[in-house]
Biopython code that builds the backbone (N, CA, C, O; Angstrom):
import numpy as np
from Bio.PDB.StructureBuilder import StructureBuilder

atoms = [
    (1, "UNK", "N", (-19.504, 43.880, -16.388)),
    (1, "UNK", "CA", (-20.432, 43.271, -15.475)),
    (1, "UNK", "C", (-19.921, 43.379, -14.040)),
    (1, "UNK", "O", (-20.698, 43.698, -13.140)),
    (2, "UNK", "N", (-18.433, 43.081, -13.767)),
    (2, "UNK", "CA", (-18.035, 42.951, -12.352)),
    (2, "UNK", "C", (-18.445, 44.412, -11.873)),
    (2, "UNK", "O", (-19.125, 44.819, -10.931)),
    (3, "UNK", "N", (-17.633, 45.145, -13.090)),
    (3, "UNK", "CA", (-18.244, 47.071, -12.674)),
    (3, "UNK", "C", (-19.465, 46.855, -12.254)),
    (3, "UNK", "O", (-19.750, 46.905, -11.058)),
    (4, "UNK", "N", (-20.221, 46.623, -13.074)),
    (4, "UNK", "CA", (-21.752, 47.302, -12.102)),
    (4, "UNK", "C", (-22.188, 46.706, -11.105)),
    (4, "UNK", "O", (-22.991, 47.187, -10.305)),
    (5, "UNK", "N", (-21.575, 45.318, -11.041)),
    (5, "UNK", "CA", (-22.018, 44.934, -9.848)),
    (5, "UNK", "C", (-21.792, 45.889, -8.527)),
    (5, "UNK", "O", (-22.583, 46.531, -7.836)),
    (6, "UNK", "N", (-19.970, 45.650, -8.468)),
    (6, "UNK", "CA", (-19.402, 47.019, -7.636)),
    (6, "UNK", "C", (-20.024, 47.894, -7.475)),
    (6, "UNK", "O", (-20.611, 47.972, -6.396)),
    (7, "UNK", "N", (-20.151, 48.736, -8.263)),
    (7, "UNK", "CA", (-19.718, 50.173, -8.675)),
    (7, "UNK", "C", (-21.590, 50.486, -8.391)),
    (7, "UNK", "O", (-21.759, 51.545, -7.786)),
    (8, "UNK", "N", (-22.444, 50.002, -8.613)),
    (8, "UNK", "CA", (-23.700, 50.610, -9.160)),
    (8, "UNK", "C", (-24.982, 49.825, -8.163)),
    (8, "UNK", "O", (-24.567, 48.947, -7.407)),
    (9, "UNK", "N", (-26.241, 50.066, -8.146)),
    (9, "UNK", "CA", (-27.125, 49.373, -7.819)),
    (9, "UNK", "C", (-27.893, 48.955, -8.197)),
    (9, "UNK", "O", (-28.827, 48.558, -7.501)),
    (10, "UNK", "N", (-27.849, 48.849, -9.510)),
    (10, "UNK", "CA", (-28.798, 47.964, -10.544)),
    (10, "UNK", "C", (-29.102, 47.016, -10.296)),
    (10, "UNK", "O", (-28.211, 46.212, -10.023)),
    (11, "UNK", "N", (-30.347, 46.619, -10.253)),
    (11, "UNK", "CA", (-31.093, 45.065, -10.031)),
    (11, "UNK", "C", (-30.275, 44.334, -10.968)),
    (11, "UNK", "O", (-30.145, 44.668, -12.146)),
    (12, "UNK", "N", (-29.581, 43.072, -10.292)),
    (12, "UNK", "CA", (-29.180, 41.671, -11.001)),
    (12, "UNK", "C", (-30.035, 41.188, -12.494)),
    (12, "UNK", "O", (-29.488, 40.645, -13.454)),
    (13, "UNK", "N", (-31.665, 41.583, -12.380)),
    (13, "UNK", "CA", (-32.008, 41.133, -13.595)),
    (13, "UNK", "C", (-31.149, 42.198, -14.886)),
    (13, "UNK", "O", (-30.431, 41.873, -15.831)),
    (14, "UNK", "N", (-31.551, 43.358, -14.464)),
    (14, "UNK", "CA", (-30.699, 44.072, -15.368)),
    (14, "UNK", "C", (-29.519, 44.331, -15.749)),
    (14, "UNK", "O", (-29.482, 45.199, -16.621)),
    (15, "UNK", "N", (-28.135, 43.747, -15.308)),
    (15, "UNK", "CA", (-27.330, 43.518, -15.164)),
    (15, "UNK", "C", (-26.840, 42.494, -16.482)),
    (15, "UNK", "O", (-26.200, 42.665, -17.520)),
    (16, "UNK", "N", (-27.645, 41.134, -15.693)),
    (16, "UNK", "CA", (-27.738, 40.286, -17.038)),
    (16, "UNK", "C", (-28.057, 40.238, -17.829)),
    (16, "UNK", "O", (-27.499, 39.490, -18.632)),
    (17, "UNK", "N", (-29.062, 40.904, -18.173)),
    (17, "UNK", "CA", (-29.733, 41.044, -19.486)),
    (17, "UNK", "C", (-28.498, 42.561, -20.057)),
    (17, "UNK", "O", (-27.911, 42.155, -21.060)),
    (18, "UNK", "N", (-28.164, 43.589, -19.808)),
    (18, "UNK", "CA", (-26.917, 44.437, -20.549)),
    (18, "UNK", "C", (-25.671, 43.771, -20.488)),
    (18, "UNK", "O", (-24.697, 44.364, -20.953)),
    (19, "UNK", "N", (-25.487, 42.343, -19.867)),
    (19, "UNK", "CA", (-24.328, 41.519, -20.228)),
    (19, "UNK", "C", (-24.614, 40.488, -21.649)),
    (19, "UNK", "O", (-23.758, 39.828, -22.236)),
    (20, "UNK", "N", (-25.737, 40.563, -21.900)),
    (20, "UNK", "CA", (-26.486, 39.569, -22.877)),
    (20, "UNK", "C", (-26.965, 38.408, -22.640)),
    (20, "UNK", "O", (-27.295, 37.689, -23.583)),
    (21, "UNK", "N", (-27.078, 38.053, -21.518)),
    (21, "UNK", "CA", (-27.459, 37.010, -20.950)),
    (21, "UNK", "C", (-29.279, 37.099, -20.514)),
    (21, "UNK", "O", (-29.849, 37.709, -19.609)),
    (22, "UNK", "N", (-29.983, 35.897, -21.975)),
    (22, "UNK", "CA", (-31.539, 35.812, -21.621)),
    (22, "UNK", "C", (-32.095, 35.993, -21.162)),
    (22, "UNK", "O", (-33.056, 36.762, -21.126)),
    (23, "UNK", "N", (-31.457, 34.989, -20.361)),
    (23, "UNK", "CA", (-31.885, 33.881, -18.821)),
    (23, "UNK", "C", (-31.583, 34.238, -17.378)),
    (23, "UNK", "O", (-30.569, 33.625, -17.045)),
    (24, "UNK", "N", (-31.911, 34.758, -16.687)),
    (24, "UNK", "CA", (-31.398, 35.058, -15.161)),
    (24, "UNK", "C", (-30.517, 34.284, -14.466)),
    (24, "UNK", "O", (-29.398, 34.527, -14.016)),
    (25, "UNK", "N", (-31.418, 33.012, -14.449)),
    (25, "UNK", "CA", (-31.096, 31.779, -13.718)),
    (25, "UNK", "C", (-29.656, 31.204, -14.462)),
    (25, "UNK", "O", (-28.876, 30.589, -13.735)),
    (26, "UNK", "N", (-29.335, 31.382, -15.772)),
    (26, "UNK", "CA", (-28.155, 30.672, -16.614)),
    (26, "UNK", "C", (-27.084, 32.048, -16.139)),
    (26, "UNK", "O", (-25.923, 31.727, -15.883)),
    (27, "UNK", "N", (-27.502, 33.746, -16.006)),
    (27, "UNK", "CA", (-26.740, 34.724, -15.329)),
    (27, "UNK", "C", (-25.856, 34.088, -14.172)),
    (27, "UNK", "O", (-24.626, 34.081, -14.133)),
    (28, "UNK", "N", (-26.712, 33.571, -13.262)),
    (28, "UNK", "CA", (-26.404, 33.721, -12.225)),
    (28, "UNK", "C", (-25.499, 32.312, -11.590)),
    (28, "UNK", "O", (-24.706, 32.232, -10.652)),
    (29, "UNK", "N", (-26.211, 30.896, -12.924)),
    (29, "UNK", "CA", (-25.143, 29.552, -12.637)),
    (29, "UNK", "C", (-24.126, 30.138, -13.218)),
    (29, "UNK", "O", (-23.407, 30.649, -12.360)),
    (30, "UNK", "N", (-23.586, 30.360, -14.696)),
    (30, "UNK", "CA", (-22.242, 30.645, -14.859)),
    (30, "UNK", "C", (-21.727, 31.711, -14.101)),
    (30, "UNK", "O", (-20.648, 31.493, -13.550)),
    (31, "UNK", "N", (-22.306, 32.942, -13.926)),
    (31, "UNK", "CA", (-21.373, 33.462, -12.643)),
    (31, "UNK", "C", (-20.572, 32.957, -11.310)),
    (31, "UNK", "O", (-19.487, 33.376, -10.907)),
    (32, "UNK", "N", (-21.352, 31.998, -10.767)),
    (32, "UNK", "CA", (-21.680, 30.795, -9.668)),
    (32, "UNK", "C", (-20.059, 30.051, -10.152)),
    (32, "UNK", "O", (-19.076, 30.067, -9.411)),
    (33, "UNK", "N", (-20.087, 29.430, -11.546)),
    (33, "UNK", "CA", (-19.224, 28.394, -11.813)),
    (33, "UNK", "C", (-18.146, 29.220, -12.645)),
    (33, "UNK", "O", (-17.168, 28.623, -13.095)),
    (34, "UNK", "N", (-18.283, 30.355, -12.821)),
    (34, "UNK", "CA", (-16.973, 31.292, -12.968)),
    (34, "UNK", "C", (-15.682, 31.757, -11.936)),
    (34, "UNK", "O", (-14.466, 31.590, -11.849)),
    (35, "UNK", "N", (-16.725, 32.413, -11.262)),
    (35, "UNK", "CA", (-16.361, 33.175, -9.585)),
    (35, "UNK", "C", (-16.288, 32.288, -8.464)),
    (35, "UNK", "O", (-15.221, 32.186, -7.859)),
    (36, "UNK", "N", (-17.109, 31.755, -8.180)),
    (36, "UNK", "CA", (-17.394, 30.750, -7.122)),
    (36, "UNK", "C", (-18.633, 31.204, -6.088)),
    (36, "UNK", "O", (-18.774, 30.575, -5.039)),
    (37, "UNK", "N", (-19.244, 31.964, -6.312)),
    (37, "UNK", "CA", (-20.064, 32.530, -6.107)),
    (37, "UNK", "C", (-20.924, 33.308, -6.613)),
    (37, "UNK", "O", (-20.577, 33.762, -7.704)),
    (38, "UNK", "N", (-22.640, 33.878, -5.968)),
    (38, "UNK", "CA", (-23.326, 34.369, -6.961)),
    (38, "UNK", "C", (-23.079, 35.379, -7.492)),
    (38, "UNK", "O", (-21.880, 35.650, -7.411)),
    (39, "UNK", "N", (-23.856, 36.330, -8.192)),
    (39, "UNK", "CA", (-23.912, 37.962, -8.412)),
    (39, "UNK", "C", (-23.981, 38.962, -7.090)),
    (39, "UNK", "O", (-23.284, 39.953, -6.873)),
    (40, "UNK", "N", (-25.109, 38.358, -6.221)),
    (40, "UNK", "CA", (-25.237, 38.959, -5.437)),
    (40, "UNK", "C", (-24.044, 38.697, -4.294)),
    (40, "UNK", "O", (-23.074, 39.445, -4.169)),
    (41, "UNK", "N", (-24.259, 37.631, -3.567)),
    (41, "UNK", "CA", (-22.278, 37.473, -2.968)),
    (41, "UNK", "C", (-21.661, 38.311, -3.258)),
    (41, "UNK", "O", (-21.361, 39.338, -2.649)),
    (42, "UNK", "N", (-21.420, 37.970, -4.178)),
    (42, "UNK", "CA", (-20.229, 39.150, -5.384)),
    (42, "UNK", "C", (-20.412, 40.368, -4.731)),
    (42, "UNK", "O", (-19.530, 40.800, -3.989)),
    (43, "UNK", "N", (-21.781, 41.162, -4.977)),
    (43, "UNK", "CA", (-21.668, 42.080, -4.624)),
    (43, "UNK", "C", (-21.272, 42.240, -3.251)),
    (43, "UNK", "O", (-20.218, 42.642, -2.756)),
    (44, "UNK", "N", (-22.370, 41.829, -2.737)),
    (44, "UNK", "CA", (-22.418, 42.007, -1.178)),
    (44, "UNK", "C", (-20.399, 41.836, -0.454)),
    (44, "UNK", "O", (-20.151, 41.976, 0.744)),
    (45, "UNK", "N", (-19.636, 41.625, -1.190)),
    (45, "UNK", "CA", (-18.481, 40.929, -0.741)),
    (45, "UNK", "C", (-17.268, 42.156, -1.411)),
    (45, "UNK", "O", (-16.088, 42.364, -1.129)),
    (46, "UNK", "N", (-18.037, 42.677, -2.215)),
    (46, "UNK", "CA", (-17.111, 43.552, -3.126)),
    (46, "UNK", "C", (-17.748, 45.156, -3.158)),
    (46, "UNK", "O", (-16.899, 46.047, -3.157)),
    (47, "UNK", "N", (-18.772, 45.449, -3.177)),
    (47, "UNK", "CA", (-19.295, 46.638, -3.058)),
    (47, "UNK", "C", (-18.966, 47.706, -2.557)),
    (47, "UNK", "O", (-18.818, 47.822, -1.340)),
    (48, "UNK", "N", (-18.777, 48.758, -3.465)),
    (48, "UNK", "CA", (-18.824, 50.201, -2.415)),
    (48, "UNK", "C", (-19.531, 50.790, -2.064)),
    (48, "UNK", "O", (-19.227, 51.874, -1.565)),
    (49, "UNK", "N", (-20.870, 50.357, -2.154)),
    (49, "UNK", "CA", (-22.454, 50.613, -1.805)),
    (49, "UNK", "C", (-22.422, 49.911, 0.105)),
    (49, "UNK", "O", (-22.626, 48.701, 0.000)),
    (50, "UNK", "N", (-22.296, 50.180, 1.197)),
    (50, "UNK", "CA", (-22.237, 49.677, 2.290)),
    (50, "UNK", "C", (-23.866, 48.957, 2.111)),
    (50, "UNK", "O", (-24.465, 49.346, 1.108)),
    (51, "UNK", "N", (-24.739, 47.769, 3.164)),
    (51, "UNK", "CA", (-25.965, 47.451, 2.766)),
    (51, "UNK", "C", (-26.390, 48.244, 3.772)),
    (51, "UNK", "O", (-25.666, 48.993, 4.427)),
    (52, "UNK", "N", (-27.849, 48.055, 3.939)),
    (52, "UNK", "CA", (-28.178, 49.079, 4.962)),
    (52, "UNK", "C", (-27.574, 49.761, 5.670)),
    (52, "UNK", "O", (-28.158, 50.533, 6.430)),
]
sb = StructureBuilder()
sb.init_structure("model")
sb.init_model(0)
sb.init_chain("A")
sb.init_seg("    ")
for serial, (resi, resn, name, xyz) in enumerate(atoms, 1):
    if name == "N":
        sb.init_residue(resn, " ", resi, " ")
    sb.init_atom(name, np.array(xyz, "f"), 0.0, 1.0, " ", f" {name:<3s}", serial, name[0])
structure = sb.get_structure()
């Protein structure tokens, strides 16, 4: 999961759902209360994708 966040540009829904995770919203609290931050953070903070 951290990989694709990094590494890839896959929409967050899809992400969670090939991590096995249902729910988006339950994706994105335990990520939140794992990391300390969201998926997207994450990315945006870690990425080798520059944003615009």
């Amino acid at each position: 999961m951290l990989h694709s966040l990094r590494n890839t540009d896959l929409p967050l829904l899809q992400i969670s759902e090939e991590s096995g995770y249902e729910s988006h919203s339950y994706f994105i609290r335990r990520f939140r209360k794992i990391r300390g931050c969201t998926p997207g953070q994450y990315r945006n903070r870690e990425s080798r994708f520059p944003s615009g």
